[in-house]
C-alpha positions as CSV (number, residue, x, y, z in Angstrom):
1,X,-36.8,-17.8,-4.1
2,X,-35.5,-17.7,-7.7
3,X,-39.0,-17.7,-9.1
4,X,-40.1,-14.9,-7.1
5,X,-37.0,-12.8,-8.0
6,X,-37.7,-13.4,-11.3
7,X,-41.3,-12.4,-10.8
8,X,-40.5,-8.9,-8.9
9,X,-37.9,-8.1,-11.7
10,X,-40.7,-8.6,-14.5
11,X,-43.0,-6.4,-12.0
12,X,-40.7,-3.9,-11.7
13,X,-39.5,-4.0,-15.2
14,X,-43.2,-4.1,-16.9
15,X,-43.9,-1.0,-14.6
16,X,-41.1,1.1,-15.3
17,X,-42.0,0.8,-19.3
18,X,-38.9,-1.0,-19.8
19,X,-37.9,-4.0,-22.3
20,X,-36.0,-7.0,-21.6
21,X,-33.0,-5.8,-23.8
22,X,-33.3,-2.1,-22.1
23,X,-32.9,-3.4,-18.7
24,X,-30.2,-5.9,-20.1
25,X,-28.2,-3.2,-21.7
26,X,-25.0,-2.8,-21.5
27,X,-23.7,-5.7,-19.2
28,X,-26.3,-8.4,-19.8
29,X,-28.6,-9.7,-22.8
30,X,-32.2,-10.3,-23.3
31,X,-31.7,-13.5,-23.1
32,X,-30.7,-13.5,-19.8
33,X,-33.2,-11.0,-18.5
34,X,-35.6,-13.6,-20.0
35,X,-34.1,-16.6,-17.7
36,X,-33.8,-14.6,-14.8
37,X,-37.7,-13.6,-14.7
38,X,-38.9,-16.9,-15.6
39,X,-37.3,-18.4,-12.8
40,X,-34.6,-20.5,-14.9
41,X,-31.0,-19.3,-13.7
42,X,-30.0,-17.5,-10.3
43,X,-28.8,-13.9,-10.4
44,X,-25.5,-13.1,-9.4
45,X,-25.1,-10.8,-7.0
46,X,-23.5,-8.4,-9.7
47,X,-26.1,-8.9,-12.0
48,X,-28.8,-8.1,-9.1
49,X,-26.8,-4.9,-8.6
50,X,-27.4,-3.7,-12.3
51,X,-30.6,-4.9,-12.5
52,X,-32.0,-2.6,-9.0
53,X,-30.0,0.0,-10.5
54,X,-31.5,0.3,-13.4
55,X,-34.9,0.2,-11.8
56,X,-34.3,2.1,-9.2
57,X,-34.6,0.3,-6.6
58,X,-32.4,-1.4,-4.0
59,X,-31.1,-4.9,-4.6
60,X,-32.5,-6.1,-1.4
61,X,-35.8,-5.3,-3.0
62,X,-35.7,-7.3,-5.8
63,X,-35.1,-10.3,-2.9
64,X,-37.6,-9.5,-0.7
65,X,-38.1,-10.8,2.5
66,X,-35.7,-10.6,5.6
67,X,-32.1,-12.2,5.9
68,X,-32.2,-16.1,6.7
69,X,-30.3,-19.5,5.8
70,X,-32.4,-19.5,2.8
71,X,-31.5,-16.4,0.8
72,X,-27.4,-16.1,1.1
73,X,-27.4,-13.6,-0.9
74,X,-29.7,-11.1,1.0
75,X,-27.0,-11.8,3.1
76,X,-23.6,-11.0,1.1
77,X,-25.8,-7.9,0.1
78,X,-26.3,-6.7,3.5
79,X,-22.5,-7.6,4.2
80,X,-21.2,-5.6,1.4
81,X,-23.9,-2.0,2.9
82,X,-22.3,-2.7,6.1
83,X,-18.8,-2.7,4.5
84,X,-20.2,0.4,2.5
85,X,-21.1,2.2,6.1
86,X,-17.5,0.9,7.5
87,X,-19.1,-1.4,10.1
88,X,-16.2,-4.1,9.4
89,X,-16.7,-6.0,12.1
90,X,-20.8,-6.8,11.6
91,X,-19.9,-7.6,8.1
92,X,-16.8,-9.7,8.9
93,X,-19.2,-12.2,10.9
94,X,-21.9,-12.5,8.7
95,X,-19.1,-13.0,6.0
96,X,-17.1,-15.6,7.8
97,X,-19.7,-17.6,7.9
98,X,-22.0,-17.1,4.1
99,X,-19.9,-20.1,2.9
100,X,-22.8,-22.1,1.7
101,X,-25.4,-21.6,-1.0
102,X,-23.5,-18.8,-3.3
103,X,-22.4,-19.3,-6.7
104,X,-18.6,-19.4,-7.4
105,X,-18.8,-15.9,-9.0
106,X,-21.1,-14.1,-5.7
107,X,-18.2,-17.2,-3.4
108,X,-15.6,-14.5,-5.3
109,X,-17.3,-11.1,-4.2
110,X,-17.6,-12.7,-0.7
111,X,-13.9,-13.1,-0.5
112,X,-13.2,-9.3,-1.5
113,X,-15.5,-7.8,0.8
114,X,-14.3,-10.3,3.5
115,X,-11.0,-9.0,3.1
116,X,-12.2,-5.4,2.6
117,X,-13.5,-5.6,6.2
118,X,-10.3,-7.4,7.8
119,X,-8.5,-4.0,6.5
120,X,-11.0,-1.9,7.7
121,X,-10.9,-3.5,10.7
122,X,-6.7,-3.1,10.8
123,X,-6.5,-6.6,10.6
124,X,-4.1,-6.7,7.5
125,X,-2.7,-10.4,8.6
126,X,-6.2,-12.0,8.1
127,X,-6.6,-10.0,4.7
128,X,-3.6,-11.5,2.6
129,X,-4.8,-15.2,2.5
130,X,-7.9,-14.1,2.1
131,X,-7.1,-12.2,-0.8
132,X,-4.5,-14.1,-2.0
133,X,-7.4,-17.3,-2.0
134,X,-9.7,-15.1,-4.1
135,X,-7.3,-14.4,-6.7
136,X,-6.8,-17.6,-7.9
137,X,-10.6,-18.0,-7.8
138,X,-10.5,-14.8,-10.0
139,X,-7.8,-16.7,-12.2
140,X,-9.7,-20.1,-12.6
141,X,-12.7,-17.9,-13.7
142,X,-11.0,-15.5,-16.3
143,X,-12.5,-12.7,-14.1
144,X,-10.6,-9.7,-15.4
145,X,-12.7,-7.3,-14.2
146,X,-12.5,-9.2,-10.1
147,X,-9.3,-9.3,-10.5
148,X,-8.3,-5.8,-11.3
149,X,-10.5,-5.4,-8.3
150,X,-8.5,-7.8,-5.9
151,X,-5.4,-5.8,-7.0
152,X,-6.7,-2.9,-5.4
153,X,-8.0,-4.8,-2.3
154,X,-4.3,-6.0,-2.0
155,X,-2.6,-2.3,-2.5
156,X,-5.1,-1.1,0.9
157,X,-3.0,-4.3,2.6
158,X,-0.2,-3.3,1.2
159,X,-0.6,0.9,2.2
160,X,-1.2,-0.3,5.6
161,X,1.3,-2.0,6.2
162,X,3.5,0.9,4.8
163,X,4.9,-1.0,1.6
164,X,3.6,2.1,-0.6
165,X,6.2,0.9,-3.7
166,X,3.8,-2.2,-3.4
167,X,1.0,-0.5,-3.3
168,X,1.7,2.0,-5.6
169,X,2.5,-0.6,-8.6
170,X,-0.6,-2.2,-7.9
171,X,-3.0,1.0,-8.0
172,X,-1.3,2.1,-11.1
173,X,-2.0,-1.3,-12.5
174,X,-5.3,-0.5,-11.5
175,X,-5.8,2.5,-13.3
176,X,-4.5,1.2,-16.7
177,X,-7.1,-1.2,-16.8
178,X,-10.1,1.5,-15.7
179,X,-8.4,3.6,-18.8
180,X,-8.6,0.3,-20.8
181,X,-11.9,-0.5,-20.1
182,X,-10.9,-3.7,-18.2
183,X,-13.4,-1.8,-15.2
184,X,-15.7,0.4,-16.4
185,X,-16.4,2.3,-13.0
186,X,-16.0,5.5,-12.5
187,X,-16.2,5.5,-8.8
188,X,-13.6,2.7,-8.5
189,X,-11.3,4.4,-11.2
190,X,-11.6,7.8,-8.6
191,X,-10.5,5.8,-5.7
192,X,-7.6,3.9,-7.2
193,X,-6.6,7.7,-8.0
194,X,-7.2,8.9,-4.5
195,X,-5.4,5.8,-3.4
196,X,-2.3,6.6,-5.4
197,X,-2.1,10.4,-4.7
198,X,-2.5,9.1,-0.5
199,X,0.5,6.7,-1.2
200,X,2.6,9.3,-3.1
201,X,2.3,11.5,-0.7
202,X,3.6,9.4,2.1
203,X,6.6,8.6,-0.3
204,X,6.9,12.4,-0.4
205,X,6.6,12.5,-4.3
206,X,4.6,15.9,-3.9
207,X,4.6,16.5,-8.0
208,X,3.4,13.2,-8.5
209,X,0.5,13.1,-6.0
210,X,-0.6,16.8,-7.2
211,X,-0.6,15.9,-10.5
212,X,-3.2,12.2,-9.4
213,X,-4.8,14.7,-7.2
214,X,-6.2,16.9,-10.0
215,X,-7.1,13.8,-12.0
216,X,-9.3,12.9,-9.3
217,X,-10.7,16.3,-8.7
218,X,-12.3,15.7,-12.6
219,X,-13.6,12.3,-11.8
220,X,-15.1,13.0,-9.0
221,X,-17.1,15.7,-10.5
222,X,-19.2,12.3,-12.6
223,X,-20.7,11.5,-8.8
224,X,-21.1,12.1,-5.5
225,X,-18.6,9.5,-3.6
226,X,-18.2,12.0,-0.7
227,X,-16.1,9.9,1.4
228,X,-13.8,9.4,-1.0
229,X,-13.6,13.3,-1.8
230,X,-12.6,13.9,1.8
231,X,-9.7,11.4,2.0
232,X,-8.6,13.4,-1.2
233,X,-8.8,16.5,1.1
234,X,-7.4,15.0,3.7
235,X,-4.7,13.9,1.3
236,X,-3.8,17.2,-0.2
237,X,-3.6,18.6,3.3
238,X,-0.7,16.5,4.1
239,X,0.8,17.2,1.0
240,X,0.4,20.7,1.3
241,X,2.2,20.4,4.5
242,X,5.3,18.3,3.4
243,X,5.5,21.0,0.8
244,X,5.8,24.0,3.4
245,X,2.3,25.4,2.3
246,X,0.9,25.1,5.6
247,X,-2.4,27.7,4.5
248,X,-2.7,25.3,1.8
249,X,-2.8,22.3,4.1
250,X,-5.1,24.2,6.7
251,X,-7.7,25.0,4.0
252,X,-8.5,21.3,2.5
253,X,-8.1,20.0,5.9
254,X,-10.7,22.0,6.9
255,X,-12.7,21.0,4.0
256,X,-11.6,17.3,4.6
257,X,-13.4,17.5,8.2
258,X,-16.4,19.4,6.8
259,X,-17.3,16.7,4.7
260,X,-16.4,13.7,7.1
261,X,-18.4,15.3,9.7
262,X,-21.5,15.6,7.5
263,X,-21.1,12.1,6.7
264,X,-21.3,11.1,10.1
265,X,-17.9,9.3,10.4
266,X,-16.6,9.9,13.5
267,X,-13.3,8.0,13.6
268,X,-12.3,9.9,10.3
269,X,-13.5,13.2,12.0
270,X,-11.2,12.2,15.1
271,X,-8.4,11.3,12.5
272,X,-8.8,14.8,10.9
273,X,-9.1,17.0,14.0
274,X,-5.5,15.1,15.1
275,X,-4.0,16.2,12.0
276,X,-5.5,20.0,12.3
277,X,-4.3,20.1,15.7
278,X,-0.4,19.5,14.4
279,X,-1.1,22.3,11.3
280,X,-2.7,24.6,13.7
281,X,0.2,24.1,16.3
282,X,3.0,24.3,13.6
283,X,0.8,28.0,12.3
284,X,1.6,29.0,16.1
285,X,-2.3,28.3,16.9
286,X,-1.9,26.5,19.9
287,X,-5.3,27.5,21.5
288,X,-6.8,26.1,18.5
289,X,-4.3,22.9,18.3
290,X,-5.7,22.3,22.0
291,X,-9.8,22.7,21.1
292,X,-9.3,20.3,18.2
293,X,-7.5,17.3,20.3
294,X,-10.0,17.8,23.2
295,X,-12.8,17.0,20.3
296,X,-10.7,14.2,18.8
297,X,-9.8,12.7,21.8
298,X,-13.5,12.8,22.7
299,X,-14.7,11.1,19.5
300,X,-11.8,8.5,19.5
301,X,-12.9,7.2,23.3
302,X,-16.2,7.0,21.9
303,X,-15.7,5.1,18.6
304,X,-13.6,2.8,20.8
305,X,-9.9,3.6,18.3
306,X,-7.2,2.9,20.7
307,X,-5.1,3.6,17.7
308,X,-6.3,7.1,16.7
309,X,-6.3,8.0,20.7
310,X,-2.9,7.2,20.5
311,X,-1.9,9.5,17.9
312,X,-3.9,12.0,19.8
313,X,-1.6,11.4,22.5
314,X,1.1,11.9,20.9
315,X,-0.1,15.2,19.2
316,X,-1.2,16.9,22.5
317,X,2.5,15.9,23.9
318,X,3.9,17.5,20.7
319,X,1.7,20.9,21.6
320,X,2.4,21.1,25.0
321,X,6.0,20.7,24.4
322,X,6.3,24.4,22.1
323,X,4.7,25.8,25.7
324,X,6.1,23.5,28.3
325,X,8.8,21.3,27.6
326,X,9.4,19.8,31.1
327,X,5.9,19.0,31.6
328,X,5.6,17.5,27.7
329,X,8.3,15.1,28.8
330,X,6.0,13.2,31.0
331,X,3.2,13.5,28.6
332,X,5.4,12.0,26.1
333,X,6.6,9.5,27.8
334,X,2.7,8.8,28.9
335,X,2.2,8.6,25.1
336,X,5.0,6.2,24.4
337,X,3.3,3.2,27.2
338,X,-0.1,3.7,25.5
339,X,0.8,3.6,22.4
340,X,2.9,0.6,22.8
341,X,0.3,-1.0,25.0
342,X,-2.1,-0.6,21.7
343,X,0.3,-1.7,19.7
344,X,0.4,1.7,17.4
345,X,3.9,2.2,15.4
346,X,3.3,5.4,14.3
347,X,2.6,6.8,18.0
348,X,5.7,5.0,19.3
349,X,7.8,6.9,17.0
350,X,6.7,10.3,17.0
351,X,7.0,10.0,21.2
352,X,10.2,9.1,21.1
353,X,11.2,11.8,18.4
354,X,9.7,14.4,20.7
355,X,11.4,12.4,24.2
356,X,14.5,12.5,21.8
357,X,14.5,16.2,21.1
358,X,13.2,17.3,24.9
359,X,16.2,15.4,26.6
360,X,19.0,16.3,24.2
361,X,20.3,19.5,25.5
362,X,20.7,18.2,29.1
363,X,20.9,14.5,28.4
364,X,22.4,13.9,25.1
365,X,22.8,10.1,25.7
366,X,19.4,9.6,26.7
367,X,18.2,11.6,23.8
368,X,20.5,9.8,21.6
369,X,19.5,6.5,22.6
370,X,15.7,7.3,22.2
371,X,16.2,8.8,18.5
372,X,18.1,5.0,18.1
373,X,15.3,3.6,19.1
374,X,12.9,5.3,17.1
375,X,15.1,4.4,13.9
376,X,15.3,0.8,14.7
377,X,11.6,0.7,15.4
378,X,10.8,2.5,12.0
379,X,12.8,0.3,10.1
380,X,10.8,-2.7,11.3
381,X,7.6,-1.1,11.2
382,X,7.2,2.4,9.5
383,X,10.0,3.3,7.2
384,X,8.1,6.3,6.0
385,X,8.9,8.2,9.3
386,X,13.1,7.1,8.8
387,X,13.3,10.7,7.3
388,X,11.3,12.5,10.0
389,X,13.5,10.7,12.3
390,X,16.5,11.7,10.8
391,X,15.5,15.6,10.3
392,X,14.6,16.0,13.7
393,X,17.1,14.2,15.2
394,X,19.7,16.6,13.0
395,X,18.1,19.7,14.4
396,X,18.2,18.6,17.6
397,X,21.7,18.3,17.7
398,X,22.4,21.5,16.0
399,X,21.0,22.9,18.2
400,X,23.1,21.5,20.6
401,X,26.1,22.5,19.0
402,X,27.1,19.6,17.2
403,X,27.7,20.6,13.3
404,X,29.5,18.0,12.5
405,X,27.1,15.2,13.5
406,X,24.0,17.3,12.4
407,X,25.6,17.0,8.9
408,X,25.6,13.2,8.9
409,X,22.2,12.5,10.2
410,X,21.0,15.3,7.4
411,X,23.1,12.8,5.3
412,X,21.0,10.1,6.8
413,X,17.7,11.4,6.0
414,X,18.4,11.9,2.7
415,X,19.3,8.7,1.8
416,X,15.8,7.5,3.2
417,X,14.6,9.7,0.4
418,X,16.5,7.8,-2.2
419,X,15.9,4.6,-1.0
């Protein structure tokens, strides 16, 4: 196998008119080039990368062949597309079990995209060991460059698991070694910015994450990583919208959705329609709130996201509440089992704000007791919603009459802000 990689990269190479040292340049040298085509060292799989790029081909084409026990890393190539396409779960398994036949430094890459796919895949538990056994791998090797990258695998655990201060150290660490040359990848150095600005903006820093927004916006114009491009959307919507600027928030939502439908991604195009449907409804756009969870709701059943459908849930309770509350509580409340059957924070808590608000003028204890619980469960699980809590639950019982009270939950929500 390594003889006739060597011999398709000297085809290749010969045909393309370049020289060992011009397809070695910058990462590798001509002596290297010169091993690897006559059949005397193995490629790494980084190494194959640079190589097909440089070429233009595809890596699996300088391999050859189909997928087998004999060529691992077709394999950890076709693991990392699938990782590239967001099918975690095909790439977990052929992952879990390419333990044999890699080199230490390709053994290294397996263990990134490995844990990659367990936080695609929402399985954030599997992903720390994994992580944490490819960092001392990283360590043992004086891999700078893999370990700036682990660092950034680590921050995704970290984001979805809602420690952004975690996260957000990490990414920054990130970034100073793309500006140091540590990584010299544009596309990664855009993402760690996207990555950032999304983690800002769920800890509310609105200057900060507009300031890493427009960073991005200049990187991104080096390629064309449109994915990433419409999480920044999707991103600046939602900060748009904790600033007030719900227009704003509408327009690169919109443009967020554009691009995730083009791309084919359904989940993320469910994921964005349930975030339109809440601007649309806080505009006073209920007809258009409703069309956009009816389409989400759709795409989520069909992608199989019990976690998305049960934000969509909890959305379509949230609309039908501003036209009929009584008939919203049930809804709610209908939200609240699924999303606890599925085992989706997030869902939980934004029911019981809205059972919370729809009970308190003729049940105050009930209503009090489910804001309680949507505090204590936040606390445990997603202390980025303490100061929605604590807003709502203030208005609520202003509403009611209750100044007094409504001053020390106020109180309460802005200390989640400082803490």
């Amino acid at each position: 196998m390594v003889a006739d990689v060597g011999a398709r990269i000297r085809s290749l190479r010969t045909a393309k008119g370049l020289t060992q040292a011009q397809l070695a340049d910058p990462l590798y040298t001509k002596a290297y080039i010169s091993m690897l085509e006559s059949g005397r060292t193995r490629a790494s799989m980084k190494a194959l990368e640079h190589i097909a790029a440089a070429l233009g081909v595809k890596p699996s084409d300088l391999l050859g062949g189909s997928a087998g026990a004999t060529t691992p890393q077709y394999e950890l190539i076709e693991a990392q597309s699938l990782v590239q396409q967001g099918k975690f779960t095909e790439a977990a398994t052929i992952l879990e079990r390419l333990e044999d036949g890699l080199s230490a430094v390709d053994q290294l890459m397996r263990l990134r995209y490995l844990a990659i796919a367990y936080n695609g895949m929402g399985q954030t538990k599997q992903a720390f060991p994994v992580i944490e056994r490819a960092q001392r791998m990283a360590d043992l090797l004086e891999n700078q460059e893999e370990s700036v990258r682990l660092k950034a695998v680590l921050a995704s655990a970290y984001a979805r698991t809602y420690a952004y201060e975690d996260a957000t150290r990490l990414l920054r660490e990130c970034i100073v070694a793309c500006e140091n040359g540590v990584v010299k990848d544009p596309a990664f150095h855009f993402r760690r910015l996207v990555d950032l600005a999304l983690a800002l903006t769920n800890m509310r820093q609105a200057r900060q994450a507009l300031t890493t927004y427009e960073r991005a916006i200049e990187l991104s114009e080096q390629f064309g990583d449109r994915t990433s491009l419409a999480g920044l959307y999707a991103g600046m919507a939602k900060n748009y919208q904790n600033d007030g600027d719900l227009e704003a928030a509408i327009l690169y939502n919109q443009k967020s959705l554009q691009l995730y439908d083009e791309l084919g991604l359904l989940d993320q195009v469910a994921c964005t329609l349930d975030n339109a449907a809440m601007l649309y409804a806080e505009y006073g756009n209920r007809e258009r709130a409703s069309e956009c969870l009816k389409r989400a709701s759709v795409l989520a059943q069909q992608t199989k996201r019990d976690g998305t459908l049960a934000s969509i849930r909890a959305s379509e309770a949230e609309v039908l509440a501003k036209s009929d509350p009584d008939a919203a509580i049930g809804a709610a409340q209908d939200a609240l089992k699924f999303a606890r059957k599925v085992e989706q924070p997030d869902a939980q808590v934004r029911a019981l704000i809205l059972i919370g608000e729809l009970r308190m003028a003729a049940n105050p204890t009930a209503a009090k007791r489910s804001f309680q619980e949507a505090s204590q469960l936040a606390e445990e699980r997603v202390p980025h919603l303490l100061r929605t809590i604590f807003d709502r639950w203030s208005r609520a019982v202003e509403a009611r009459g209750d100044s007094d009270e409504a001053l020390r939950l106020a109180r309460r929500a802005l200390e989640t802000v400082r803490t």
